[in-house]
MINU-927552 format. One record per residue (C-alpha): residue number from 1; x, y, z. Coordinates in nm, 2 decimals, padded with zeros to 4 digits. Layout:
<zami:NUM&px:X&py:Y&pz:Z>
...
% end
This chain:
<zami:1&px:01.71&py:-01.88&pz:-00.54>
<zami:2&px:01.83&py:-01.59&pz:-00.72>
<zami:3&px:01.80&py:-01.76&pz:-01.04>
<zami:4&px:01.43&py:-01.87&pz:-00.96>
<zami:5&px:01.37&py:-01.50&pz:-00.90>
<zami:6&px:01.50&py:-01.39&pz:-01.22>
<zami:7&px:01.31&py:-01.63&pz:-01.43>
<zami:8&px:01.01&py:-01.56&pz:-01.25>
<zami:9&px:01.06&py:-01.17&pz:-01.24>
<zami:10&px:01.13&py:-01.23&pz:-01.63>
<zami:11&px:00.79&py:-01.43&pz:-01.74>
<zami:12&px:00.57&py:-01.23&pz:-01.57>
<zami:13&px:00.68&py:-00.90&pz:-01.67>
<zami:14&px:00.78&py:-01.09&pz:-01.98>
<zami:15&px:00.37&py:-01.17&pz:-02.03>
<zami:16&px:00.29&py:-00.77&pz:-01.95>
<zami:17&px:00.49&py:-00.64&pz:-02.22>
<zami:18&px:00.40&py:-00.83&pz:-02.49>
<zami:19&px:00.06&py:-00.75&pz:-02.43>
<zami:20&px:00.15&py:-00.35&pz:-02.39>
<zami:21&px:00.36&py:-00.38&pz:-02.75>
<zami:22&px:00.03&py:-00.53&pz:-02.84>
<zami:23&px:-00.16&py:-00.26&pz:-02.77>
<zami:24&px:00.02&py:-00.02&pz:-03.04>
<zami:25&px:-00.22&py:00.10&pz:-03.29>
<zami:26&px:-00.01&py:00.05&pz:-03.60>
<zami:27&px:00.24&py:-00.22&pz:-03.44>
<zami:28&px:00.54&py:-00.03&pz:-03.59>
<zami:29&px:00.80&py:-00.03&pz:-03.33>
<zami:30&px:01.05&py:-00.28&pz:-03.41>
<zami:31&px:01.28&py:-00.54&pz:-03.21>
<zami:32&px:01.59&py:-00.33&pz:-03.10>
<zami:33&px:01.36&py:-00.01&pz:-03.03>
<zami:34&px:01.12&py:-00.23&pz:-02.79>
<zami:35&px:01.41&py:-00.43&pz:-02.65>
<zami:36&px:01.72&py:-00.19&pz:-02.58>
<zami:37&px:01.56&py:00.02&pz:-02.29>
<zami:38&px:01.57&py:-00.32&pz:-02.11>
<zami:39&px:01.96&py:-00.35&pz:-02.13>
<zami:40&px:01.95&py:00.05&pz:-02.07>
<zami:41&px:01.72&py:-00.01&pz:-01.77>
<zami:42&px:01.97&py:-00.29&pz:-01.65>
<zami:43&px:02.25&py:00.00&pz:-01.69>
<zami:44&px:02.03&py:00.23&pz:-01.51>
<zami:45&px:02.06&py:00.01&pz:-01.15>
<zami:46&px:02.42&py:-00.02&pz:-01.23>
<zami:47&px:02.41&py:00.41&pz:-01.27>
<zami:48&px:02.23&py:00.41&pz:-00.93>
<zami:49&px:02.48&py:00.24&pz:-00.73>
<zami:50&px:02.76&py:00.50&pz:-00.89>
<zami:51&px:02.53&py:00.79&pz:-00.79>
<zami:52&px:02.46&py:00.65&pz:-00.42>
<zami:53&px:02.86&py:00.60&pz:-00.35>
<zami:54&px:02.94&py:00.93&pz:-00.47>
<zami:55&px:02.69&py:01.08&pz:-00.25>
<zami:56&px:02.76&py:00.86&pz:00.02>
<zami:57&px:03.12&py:00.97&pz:-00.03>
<zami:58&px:03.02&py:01.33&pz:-00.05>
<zami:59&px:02.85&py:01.33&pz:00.30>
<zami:60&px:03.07&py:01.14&pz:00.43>
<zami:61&px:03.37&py:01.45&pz:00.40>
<zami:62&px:03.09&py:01.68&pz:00.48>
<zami:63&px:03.05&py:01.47&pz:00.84>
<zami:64&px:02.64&py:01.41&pz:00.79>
<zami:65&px:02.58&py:01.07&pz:00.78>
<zami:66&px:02.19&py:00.92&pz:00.81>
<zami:67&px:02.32&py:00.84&pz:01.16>
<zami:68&px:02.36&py:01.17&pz:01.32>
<zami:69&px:01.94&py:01.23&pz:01.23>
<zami:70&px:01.76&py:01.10&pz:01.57>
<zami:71&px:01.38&py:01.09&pz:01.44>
<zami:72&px:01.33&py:00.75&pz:01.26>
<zami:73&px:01.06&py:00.86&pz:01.09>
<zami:74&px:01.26&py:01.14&pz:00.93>
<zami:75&px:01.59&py:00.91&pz:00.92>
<zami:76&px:01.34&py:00.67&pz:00.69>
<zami:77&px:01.24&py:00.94&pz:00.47>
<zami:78&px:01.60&py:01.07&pz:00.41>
<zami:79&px:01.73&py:00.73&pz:00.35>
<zami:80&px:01.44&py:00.65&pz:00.10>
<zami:81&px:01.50&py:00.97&pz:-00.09>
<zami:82&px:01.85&py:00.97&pz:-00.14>
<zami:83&px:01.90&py:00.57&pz:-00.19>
<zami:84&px:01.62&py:00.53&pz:-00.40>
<zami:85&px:01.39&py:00.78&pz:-00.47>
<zami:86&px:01.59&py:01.07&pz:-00.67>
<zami:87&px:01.91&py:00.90&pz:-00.75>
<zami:88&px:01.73&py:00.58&pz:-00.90>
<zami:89&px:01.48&py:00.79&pz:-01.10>
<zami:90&px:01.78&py:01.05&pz:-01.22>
<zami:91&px:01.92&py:00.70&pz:-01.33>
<zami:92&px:01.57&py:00.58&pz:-01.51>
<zami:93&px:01.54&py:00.94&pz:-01.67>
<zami:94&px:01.90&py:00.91&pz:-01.82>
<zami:95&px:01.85&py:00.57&pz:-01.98>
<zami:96&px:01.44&py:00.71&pz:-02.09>
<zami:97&px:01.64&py:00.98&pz:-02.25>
<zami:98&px:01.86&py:00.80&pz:-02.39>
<zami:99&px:01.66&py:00.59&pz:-02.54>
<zami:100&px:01.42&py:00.84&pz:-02.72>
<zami:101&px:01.70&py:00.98&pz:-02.84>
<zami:102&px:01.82&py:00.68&pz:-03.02>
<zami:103&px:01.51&py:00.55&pz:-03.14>
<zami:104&px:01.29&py:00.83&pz:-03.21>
<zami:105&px:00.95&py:00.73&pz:-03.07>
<zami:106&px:00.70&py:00.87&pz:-03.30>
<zami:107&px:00.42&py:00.85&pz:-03.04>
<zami:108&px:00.32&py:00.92&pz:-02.73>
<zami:109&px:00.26&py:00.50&pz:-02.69>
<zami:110&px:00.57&py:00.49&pz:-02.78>
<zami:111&px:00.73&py:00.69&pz:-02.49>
<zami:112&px:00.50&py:00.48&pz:-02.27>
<zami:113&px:00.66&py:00.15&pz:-02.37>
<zami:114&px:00.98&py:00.32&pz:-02.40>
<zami:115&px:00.96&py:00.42&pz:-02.01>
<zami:116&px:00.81&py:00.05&pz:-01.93>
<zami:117&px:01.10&py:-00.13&pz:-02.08>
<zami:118&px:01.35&py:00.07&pz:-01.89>
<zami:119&px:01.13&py:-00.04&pz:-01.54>
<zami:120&px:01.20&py:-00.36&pz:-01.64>
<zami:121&px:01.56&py:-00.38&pz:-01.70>
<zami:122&px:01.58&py:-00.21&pz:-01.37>
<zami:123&px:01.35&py:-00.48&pz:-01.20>
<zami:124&px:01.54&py:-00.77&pz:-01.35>
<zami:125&px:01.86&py:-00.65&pz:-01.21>
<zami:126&px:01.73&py:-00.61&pz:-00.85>
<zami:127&px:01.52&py:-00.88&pz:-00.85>
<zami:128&px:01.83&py:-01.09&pz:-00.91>
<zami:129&px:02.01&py:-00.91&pz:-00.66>
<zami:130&px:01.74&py:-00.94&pz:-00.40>
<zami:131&px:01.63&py:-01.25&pz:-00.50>
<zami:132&px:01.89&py:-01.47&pz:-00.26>
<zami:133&px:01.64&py:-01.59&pz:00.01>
<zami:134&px:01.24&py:-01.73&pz:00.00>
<zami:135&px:01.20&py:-01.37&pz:00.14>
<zami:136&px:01.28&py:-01.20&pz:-00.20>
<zami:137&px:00.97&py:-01.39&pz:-00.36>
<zami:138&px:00.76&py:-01.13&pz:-00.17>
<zami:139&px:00.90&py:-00.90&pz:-00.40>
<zami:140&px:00.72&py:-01.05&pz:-00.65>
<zami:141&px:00.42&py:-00.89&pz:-00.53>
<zami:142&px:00.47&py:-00.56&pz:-00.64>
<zami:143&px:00.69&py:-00.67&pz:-00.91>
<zami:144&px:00.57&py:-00.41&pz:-01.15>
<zami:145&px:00.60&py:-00.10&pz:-00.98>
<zami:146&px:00.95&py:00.03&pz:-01.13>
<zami:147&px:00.80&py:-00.08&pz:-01.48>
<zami:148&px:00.45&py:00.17&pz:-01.37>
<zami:149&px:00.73&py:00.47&pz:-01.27>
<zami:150&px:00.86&py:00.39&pz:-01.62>
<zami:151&px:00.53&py:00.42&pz:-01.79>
<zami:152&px:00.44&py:00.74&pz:-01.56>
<zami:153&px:00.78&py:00.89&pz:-01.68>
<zami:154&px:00.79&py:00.79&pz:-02.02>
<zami:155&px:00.45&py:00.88&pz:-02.08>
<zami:156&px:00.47&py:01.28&pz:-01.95>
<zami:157&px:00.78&py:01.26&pz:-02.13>
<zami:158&px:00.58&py:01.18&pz:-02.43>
<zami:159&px:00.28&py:01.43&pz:-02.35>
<zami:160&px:00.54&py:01.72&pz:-02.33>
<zami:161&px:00.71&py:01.64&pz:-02.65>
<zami:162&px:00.36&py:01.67&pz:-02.82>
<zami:163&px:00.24&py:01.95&pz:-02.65>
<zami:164&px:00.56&py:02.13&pz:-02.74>
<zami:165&px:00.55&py:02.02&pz:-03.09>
<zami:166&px:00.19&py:02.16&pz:-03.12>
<zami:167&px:00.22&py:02.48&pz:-02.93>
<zami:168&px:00.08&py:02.39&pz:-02.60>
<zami:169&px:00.19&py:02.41&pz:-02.25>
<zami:170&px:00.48&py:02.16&pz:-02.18>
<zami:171&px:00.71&py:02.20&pz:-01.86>
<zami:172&px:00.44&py:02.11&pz:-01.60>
<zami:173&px:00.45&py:01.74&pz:-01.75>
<zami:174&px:00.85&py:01.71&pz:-01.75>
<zami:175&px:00.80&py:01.78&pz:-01.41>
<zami:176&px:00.54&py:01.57&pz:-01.34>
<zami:177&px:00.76&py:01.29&pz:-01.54>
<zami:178&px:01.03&py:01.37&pz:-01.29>
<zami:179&px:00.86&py:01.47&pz:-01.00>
<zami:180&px:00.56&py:01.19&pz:-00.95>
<zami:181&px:00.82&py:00.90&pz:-00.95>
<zami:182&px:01.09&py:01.02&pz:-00.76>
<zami:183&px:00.78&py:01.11&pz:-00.45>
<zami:184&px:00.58&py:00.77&pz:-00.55>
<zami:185&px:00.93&py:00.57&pz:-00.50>
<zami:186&px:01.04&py:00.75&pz:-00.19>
<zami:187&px:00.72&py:00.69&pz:00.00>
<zami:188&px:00.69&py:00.31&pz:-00.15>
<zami:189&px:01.05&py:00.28&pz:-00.03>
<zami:190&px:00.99&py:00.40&pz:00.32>
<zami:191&px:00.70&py:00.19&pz:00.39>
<zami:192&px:00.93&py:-00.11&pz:00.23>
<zami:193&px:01.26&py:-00.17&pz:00.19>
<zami:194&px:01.36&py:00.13&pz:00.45>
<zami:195&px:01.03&py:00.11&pz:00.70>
<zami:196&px:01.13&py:00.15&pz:01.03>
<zami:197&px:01.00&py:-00.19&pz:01.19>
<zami:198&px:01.32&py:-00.31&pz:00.98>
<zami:199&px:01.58&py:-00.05&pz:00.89>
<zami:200&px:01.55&py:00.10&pz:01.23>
<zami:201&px:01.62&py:-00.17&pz:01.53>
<zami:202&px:01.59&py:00.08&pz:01.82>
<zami:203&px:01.22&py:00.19&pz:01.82>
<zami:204&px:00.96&py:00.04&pz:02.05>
<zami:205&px:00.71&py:-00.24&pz:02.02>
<zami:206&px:00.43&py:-00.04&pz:01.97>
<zami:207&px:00.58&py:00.14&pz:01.67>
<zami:208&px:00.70&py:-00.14&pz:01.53>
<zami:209&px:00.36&py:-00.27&pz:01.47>
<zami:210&px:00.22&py:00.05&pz:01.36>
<zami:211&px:00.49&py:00.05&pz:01.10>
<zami:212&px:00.47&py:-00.30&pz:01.01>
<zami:213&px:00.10&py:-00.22&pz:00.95>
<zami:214&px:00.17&py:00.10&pz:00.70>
<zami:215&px:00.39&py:-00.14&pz:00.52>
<zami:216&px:00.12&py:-00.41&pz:00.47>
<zami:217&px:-00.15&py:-00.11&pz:00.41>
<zami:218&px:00.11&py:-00.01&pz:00.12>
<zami:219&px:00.20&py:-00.34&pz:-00.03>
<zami:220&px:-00.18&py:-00.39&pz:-00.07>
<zami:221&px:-00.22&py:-00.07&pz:-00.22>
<zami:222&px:00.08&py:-00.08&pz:-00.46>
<zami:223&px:-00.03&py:-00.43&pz:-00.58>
<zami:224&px:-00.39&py:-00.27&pz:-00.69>
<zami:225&px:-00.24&py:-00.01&pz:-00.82>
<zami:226&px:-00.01&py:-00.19&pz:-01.05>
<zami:227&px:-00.35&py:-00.31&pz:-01.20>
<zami:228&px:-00.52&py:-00.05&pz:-01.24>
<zami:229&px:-00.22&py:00.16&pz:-01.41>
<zami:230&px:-00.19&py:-00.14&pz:-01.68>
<zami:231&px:-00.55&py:-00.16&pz:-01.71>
<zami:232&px:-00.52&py:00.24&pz:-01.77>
<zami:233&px:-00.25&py:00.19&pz:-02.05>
<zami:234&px:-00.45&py:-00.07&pz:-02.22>
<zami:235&px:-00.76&py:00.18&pz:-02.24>
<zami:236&px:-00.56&py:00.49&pz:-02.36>
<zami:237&px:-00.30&py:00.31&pz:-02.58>
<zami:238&px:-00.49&py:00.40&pz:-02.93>
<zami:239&px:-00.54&py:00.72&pz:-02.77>
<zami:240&px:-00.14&py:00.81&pz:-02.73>
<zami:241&px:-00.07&py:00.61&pz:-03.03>
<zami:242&px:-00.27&py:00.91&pz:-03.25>
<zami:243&px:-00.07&py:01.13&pz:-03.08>
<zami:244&px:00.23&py:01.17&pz:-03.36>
<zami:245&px:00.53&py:01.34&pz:-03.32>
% end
């Protein structure tokens, strides 16, 4: 199963990013600069589980553990923001970094795709991990979303580099390349992976389906919004790709 995932995960988001590379005005980027963030992203999930066991450790001698928090809603958001939401995107905005500073991206596009591959190699990697039961090919349905934090971080990245080259206000969009993804993936990841109709076992029936329903209300909403952020990249791509460094 885990292999089926994989193969799957890897054609579809395969199939997206050849049409974003696509979408570069002058088509200059070459092969290592368009495929390297992948393997980066793949380091990135590896990063994250370093990050999550240090902090884990780190409570642990402090004596907090999620445990000792009594409201599930609050134990949800906790969980979601330290497990996923800031130490995966500190992870993603490593490898982003990384990346740009290896390969120079000499447009805004470029960031965009830079951030999107990154998404991907993180996807791959989870998707093979969470991919060992028929369950894990629900995943598929929202498949994209770490490749649209990428594009989100990479491309405010990208925005800020140009606005500092040219004079122009900068720091607001390195925070919003920071701070949209890490609040985005926290609140995806509580009404997921760490919603309280499955993390939490002792709540009542009636909030279990109240939660079960925020979590179908979000998987909906996720999957639209996957398309409607590529459709967006498609649309502005000569845009950001006139925007030199």
């Amino acid at each position: 199963m885990m292999i089926i995932q994989l193969l799957l995960t890897s054609i579809i988001l395969g199939i997206i990013y050849k049409k974003m590379l696509k979408w570069e005005c002058d088509m200059s980027i070459n092969k290592k600069q368009a495929f390297v963030p992948i393997f980066l992203g793949v380091l990135a999930t590896m990063l994250t589980l370093v990050f999550a066991l240090g902090i884990a450790f780190t409570f642990m001698n402090m004596g907090f553990t999620i445990e000792n928090i009594q409201n599930v809603v609050i134990k949800s958001f906790v969980t979601s923001f330290w497990r996923a939401g800031l130490i995966e995107e500190i992870s993603r905005l490593l490898m982003i970094i990384l990346a740009i500073w290896l390969f120079k991206p000499k447009n805004v596009y470029e960031y965009i795709l830079t951030g999107a591959a990154v998404g991907i190699g993180i996807t791959l990697l989870e998707e093979f991990v969470y991919g060992e039961d028929i369950e894990g090919l629900l995943r598929l349905i929202t498949l994209g979303v770490h490749t649209i934090f990428g594009i989100i971080m990479g491309k405010y990245i990208g925005i800020g580099q140009y606005n500092k080259k040219n004079g122009l206000p900068y720091k607001l969009q390195y925070l919003i390349a920071f701070s949209v993804p890490v609040i985005l993936h926290t609140i995806y990841d509580v009404c997921t992976v760490f919603n309280p109709a499955i993390f939490i076992n002792n709540i009542d029936d009636e909030r279990t389906g109240i939660w079960i329903l925020i979590g179908l209300v979000c998987i909906v909403f996720t999957t639209i919004f996957q398309f409607v952020a590529i459709k967006h990249v498609k649309r502005d791509a000569e845009k950001y790709s006139k925007m030199l460094m």
